[in-house]
C-alpha positions as CSV (number, residue, x, y, z in Angstrom):
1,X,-4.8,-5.0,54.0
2,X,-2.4,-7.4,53.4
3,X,-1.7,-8.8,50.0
4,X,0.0,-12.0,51.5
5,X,2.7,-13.4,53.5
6,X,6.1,-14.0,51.4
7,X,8.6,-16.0,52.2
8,X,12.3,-14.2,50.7
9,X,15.3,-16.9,51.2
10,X,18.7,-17.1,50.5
11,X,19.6,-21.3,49.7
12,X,23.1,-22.8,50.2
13,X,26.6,-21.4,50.0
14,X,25.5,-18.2,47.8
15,X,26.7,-15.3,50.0
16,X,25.2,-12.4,47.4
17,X,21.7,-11.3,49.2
18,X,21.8,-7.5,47.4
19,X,19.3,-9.1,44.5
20,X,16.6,-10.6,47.3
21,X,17.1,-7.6,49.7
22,X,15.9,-5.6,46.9
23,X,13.0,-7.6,45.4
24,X,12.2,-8.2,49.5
25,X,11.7,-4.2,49.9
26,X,9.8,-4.0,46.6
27,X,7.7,-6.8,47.7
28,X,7.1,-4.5,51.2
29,X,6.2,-1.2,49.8
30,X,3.8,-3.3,47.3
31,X,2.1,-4.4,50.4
32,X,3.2,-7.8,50.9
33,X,4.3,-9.5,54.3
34,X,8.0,-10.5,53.8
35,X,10.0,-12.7,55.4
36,X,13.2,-12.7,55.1
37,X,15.6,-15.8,55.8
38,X,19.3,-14.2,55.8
39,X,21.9,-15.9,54.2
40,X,23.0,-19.5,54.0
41,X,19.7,-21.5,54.7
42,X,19.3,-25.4,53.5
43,X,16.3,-26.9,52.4
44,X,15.0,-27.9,55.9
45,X,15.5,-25.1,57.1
46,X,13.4,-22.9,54.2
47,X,10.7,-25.6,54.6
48,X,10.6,-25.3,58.2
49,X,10.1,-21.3,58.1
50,X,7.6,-21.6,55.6
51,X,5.7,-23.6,57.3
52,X,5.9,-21.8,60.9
53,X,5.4,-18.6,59.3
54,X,2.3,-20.1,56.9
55,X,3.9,-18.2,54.1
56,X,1.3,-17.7,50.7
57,X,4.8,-18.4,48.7
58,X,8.5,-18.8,48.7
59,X,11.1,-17.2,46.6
60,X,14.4,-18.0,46.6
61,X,17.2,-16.4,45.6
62,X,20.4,-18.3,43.7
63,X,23.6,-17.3,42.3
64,X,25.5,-20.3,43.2
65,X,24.5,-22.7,39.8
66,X,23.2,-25.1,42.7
67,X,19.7,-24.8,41.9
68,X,19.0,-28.1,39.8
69,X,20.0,-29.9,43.1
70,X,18.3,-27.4,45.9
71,X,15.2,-26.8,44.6
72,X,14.1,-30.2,44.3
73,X,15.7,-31.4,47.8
74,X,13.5,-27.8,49.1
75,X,10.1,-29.5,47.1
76,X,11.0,-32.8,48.9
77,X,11.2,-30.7,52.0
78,X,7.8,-28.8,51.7
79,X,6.2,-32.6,50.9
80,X,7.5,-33.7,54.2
81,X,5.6,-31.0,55.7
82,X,2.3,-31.3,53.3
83,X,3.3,-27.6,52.2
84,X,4.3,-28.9,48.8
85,X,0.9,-26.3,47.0
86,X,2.5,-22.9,47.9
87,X,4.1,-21.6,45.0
88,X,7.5,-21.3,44.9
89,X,9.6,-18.7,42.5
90,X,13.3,-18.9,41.9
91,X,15.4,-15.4,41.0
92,X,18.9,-15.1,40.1
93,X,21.8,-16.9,37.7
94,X,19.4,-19.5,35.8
95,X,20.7,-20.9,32.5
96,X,18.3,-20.6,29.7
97,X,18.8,-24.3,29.3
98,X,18.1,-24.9,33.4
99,X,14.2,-23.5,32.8
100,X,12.6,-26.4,31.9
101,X,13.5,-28.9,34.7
102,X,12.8,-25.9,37.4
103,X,9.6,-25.7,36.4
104,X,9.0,-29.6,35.5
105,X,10.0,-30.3,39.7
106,X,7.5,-27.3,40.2
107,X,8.8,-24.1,40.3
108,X,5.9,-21.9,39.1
109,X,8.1,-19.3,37.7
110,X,11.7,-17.6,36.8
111,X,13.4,-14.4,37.4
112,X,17.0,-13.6,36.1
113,X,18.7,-10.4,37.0
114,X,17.6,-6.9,35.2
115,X,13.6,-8.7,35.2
116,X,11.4,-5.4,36.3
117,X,10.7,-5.4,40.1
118,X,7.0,-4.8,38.3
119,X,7.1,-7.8,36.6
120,X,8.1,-9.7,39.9
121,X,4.9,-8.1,41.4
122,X,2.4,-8.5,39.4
123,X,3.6,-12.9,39.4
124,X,3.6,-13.2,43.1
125,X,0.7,-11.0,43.5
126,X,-1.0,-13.7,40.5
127,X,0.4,-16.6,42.1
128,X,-1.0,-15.8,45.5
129,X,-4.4,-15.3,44.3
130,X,-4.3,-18.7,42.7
131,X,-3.1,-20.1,45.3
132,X,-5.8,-19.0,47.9
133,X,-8.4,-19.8,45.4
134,X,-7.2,-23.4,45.2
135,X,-6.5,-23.4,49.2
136,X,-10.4,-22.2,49.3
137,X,-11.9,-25.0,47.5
138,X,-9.8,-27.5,48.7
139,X,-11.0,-26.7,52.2
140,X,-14.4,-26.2,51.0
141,X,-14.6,-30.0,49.4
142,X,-12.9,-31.4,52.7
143,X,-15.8,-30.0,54.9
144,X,-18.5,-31.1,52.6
């Protein structure tokens, strides 16, 4: 079975993919679906896989210091499409002092490089589970 559908993605000019290739096989042999976007993707496009392939979550990998402006222009992307509830993840060169606001536009959680490929597993294997639970009874109270 299936642990759930991931969604692996490469955002801007970053051309370094070695990090996400990696956490992407990890992700595999952990039994995990993963999708993976290649290099170079904008926002749209991230949102717009996602939402064709009806990820369970999205992590994105950045080692260009452009997150603080492309993750929230990829959370105003996944709002356009009402997929704004997956979790999303962020790996790669994140200041210390960048944590905060990630998290504050809604990124649910933070990998820099040398983090276990463990670690990485047991959050988006957490993080899906949530996220299907809450998916559930949302579902449920719209049908009542």
């Amino acid at each position: 079975m299936i642990k759930g559908r991931v969604l692996v993605a490469k955002i801007g000019l970053d051309g370094h993919d070695r990090g996400a290739k990696v956490v992407a096989r990890a992700l595999k042999e952990a039994g995990f679906e993963v999708i993976y976007t290649g290099l170079h993707k904008t926002p749209k496009e991230v949102a717009d896989i996602a939402l064709e392939e009806d990820v369970d979550l999205i992590g994105i990998s950045i080692l260009s210091g452009a997150h603080n402006v492309l993750i929230p222009k990829l959370i105003e992307e996944l709002k356009q499409r009402k997929i704004d509830t997956k979790p999303i993840i962020v790996g790669g060169i994140i200041p210390d002092e960048d944590f905060d606001f990630l998290k504050k536009v809604g990124v649910k959680a933070i990998f820099i490089p040398g983090t276990p490929l463990k670690d990485i597993i047991e959050t988006v294997e957490r993080l899906i589970k949530d996220y299907r639970s809450e998916s559930h009874s949302h579902t449920q109270s719209a049908s009542l």
